[in-house]
N, CA, C, O and CB atoms as a CASP TS submission, in Angstrom:
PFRMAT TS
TARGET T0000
AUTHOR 0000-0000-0000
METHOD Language model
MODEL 1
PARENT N/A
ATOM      1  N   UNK     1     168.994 174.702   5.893  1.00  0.00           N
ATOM      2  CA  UNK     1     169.989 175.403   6.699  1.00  0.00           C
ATOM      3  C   UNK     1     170.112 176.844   6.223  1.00  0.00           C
ATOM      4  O   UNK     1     169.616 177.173   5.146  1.00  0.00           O
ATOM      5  CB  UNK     1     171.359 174.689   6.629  1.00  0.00           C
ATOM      6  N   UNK     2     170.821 177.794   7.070  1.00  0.00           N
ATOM      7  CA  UNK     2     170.974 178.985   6.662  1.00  0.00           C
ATOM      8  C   UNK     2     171.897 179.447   5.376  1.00  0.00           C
ATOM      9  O   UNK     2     171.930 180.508   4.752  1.00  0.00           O
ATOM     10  CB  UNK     2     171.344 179.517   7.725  1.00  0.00           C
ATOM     11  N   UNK     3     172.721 178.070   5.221  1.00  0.00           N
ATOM     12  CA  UNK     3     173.410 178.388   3.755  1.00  0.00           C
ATOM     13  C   UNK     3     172.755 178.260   2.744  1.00  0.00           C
ATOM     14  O   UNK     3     172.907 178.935   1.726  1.00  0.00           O
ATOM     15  CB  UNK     3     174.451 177.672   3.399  1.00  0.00           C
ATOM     16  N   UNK     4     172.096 177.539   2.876  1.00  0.00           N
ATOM     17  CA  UNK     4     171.207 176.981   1.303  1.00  0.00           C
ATOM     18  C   UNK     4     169.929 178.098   1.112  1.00  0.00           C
ATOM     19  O   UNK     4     169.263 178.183   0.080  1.00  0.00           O
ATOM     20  CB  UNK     4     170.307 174.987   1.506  1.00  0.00           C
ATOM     21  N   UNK     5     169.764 178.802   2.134  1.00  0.00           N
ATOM     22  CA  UNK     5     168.280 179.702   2.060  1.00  0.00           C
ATOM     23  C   UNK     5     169.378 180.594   1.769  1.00  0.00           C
ATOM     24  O   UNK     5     169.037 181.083   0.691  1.00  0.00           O
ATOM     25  CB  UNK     5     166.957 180.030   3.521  1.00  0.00           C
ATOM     26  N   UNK     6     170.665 181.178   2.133  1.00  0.00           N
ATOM     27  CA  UNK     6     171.000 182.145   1.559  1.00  0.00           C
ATOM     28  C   UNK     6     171.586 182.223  -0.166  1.00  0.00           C
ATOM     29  O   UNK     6     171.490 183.088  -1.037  1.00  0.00           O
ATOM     30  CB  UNK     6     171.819 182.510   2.481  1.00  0.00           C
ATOM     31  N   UNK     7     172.311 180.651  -0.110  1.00  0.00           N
ATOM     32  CA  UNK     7     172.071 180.534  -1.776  1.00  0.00           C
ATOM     33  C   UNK     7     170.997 180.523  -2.263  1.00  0.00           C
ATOM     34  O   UNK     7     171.054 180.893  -3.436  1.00  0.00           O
ATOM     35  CB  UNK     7     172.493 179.499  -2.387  1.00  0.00           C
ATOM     36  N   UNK     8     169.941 180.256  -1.912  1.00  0.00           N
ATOM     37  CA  UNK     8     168.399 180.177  -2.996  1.00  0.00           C
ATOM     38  C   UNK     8     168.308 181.877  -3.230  1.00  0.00           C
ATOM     39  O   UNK     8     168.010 182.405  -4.301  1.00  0.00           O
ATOM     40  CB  UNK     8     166.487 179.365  -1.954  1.00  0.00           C
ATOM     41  N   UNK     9     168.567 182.442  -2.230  1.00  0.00           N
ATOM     42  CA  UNK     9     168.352 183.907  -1.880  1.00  0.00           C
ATOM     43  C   UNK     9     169.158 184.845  -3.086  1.00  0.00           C
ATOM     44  O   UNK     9     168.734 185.759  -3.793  1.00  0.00           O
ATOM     45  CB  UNK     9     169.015 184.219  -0.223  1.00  0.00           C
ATOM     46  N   UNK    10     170.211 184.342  -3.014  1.00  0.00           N
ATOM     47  CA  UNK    10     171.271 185.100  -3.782  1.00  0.00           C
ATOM     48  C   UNK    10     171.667 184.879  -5.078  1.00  0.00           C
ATOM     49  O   UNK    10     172.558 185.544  -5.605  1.00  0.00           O
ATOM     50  CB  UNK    10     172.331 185.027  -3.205  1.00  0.00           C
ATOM     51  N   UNK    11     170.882 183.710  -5.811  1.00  0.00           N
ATOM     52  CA  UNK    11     170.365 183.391  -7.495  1.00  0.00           C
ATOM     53  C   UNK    11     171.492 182.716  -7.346  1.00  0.00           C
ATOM     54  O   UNK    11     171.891 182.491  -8.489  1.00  0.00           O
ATOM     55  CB  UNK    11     170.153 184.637  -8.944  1.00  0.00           C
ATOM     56  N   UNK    12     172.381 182.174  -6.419  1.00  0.00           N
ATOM     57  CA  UNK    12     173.778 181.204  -6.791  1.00  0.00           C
ATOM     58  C   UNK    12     173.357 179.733  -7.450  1.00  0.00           C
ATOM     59  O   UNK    12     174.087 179.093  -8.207  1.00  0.00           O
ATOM     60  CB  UNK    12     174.747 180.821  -5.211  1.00  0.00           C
ATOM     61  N   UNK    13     172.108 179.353  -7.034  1.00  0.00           N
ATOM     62  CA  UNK    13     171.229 177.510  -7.467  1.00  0.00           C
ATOM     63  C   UNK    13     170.552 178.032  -7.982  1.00  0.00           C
ATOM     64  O   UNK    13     170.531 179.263  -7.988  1.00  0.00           O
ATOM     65  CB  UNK    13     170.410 176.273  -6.440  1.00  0.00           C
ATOM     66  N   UNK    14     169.357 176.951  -8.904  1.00  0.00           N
ATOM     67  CA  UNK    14     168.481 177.223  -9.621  1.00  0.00           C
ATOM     68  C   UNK    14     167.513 175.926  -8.908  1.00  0.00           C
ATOM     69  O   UNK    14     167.557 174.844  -9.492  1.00  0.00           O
ATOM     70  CB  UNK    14     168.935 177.310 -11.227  1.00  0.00           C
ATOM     71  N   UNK    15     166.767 176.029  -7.828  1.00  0.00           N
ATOM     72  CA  UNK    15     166.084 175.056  -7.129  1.00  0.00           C
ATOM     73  C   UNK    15     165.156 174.573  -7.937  1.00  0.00           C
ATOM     74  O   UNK    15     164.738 175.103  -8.967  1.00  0.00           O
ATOM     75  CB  UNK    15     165.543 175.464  -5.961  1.00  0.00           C
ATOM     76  N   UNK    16     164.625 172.910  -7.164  1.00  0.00           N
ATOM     77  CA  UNK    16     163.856 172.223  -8.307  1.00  0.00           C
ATOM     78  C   UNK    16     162.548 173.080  -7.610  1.00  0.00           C
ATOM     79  O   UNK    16     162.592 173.750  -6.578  1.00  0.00           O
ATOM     80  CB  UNK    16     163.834 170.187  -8.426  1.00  0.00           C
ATOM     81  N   UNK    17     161.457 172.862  -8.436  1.00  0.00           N
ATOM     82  CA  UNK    17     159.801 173.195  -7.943  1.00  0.00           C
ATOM     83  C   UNK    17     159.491 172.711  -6.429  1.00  0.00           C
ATOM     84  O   UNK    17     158.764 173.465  -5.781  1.00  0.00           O
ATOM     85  CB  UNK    17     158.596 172.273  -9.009  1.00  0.00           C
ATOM     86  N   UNK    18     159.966 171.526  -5.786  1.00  0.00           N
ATOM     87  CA  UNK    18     159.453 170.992  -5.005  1.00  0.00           C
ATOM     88  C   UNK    18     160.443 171.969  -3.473  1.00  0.00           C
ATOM     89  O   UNK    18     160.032 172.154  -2.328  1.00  0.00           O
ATOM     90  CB  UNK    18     159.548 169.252  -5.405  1.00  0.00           C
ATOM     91  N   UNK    19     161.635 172.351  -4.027  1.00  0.00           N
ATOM     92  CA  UNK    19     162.050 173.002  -2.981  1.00  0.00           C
ATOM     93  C   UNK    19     161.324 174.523  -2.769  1.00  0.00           C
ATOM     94  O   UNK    19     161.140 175.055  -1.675  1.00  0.00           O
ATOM     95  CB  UNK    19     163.525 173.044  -3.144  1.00  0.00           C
ATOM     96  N   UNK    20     160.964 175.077  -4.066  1.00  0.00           N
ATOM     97  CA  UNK    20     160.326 176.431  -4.521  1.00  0.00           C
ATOM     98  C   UNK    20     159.073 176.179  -3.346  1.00  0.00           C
ATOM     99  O   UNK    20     158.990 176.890  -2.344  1.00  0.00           O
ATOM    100  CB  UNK    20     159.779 176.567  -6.498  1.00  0.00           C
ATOM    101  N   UNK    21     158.304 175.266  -3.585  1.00  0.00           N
ATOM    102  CA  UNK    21     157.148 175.114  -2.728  1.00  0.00           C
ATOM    103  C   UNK    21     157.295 174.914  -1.338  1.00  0.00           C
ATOM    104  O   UNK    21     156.493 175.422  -0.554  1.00  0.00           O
ATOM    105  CB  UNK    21     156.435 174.125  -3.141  1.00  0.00           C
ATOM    106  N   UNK    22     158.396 174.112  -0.897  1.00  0.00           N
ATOM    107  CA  UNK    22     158.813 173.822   0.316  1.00  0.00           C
ATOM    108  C   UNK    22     158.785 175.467   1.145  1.00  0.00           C
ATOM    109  O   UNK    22     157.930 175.922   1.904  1.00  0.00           O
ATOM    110  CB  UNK    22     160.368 172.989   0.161  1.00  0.00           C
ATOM    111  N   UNK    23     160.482 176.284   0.488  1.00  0.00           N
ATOM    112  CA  UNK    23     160.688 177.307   0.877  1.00  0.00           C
ATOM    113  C   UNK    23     159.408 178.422   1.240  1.00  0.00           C
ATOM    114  O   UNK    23     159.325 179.174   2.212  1.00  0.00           O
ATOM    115  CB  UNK    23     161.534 177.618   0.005  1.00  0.00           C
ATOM    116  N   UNK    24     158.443 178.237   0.084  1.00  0.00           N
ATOM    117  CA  UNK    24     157.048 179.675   0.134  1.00  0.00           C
ATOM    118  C   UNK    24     156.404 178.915   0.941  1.00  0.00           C
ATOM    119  O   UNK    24     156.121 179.877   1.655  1.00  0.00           O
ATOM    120  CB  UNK    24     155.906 180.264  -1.431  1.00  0.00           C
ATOM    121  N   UNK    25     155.660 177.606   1.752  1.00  0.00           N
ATOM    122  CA  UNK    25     155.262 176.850   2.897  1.00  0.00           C
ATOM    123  C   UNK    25     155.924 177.534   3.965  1.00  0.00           C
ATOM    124  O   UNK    25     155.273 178.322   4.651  1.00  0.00           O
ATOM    125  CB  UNK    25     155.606 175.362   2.837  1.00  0.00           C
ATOM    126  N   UNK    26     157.452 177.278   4.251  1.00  0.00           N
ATOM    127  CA  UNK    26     158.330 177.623   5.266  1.00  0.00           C
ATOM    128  C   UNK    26     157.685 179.478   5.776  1.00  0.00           C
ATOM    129  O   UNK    26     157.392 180.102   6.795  1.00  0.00           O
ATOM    130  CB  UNK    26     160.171 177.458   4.489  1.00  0.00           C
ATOM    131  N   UNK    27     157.737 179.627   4.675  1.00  0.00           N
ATOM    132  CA  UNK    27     157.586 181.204   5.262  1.00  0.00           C
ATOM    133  C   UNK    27     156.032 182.326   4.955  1.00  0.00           C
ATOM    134  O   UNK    27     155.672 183.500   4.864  1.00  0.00           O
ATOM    135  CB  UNK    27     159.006 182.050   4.432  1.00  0.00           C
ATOM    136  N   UNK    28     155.568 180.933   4.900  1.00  0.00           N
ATOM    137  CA  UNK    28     153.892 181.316   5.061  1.00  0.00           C
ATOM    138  C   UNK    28     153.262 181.795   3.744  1.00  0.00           C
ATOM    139  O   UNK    28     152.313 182.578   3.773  1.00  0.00           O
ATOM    140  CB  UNK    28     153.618 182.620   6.191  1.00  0.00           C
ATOM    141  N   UNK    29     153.890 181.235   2.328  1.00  0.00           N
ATOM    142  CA  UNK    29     153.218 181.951   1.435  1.00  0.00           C
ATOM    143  C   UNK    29     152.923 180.796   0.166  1.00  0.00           C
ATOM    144  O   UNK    29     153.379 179.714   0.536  1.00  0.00           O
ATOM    145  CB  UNK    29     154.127 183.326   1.038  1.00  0.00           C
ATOM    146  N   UNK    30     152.582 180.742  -0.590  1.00  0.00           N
ATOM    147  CA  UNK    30     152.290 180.177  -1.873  1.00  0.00           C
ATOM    148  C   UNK    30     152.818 180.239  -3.062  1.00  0.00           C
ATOM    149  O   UNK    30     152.578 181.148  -3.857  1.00  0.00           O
ATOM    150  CB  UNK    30     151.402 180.421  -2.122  1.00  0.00           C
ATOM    151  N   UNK    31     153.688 179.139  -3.311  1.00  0.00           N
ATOM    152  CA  UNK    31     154.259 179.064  -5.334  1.00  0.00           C
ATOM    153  C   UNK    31     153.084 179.284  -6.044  1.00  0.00           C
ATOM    154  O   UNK    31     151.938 178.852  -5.914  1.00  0.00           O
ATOM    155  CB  UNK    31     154.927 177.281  -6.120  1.00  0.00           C
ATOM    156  N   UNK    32     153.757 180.254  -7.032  1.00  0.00           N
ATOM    157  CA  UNK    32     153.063 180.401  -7.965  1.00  0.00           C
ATOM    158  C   UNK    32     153.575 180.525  -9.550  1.00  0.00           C
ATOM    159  O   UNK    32     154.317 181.460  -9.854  1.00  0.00           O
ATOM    160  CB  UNK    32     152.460 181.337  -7.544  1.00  0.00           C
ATOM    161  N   UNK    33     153.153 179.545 -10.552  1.00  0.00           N
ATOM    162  CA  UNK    33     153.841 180.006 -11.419  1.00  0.00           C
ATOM    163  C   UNK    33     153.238 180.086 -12.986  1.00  0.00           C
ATOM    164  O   UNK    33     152.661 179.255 -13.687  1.00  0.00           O
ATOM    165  CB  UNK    33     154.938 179.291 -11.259  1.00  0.00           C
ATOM    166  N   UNK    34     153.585 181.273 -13.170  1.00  0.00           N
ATOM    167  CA  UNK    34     152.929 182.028 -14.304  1.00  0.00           C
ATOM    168  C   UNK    34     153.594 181.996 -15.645  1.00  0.00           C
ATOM    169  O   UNK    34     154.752 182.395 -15.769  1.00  0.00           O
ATOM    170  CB  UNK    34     152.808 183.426 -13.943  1.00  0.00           C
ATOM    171  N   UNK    35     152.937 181.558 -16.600  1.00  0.00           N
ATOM    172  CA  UNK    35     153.621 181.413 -18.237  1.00  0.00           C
ATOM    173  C   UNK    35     152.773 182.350 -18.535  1.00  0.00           C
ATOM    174  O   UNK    35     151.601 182.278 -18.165  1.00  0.00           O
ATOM    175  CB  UNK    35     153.549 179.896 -19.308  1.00  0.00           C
ATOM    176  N   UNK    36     153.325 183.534 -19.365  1.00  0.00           N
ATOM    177  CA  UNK    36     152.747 184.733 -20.489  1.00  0.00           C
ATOM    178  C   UNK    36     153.397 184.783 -21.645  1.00  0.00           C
ATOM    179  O   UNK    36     154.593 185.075 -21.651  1.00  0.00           O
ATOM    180  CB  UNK    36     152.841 186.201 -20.031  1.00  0.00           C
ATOM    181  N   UNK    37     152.800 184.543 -22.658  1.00  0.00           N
ATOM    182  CA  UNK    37     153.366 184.973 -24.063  1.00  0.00           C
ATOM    183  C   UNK    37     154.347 186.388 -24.272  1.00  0.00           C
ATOM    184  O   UNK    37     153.936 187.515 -23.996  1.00  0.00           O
ATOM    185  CB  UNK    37     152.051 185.188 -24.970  1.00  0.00           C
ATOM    186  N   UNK    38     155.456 186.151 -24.710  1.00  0.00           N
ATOM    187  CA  UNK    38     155.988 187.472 -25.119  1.00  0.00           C
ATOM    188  C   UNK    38     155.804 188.126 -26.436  1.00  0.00           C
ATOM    189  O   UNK    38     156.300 189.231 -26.651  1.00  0.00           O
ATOM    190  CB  UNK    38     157.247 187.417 -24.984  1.00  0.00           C
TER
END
């Protein structure tokens, strides 16, 4: 719904991976996720 894309939007949740992937599907793009040493 438009509330929950605007909370994902606005850092208010911290979504699981499977919604992360859902959402970048929805809007034509690809999860990606990157670990770098600091």
């Amino acid at each position: 719904t438009q509330s929950v894309i605007a909370r994902l939007e606005g850092g208010t949740r911290q979504p699981s991976m499977r919604t992360v992937q859902r959402y970048a599907e929805a809007i034509g793009c690809r999860a990606v996720v990157r670990l770098e040493r600091v």
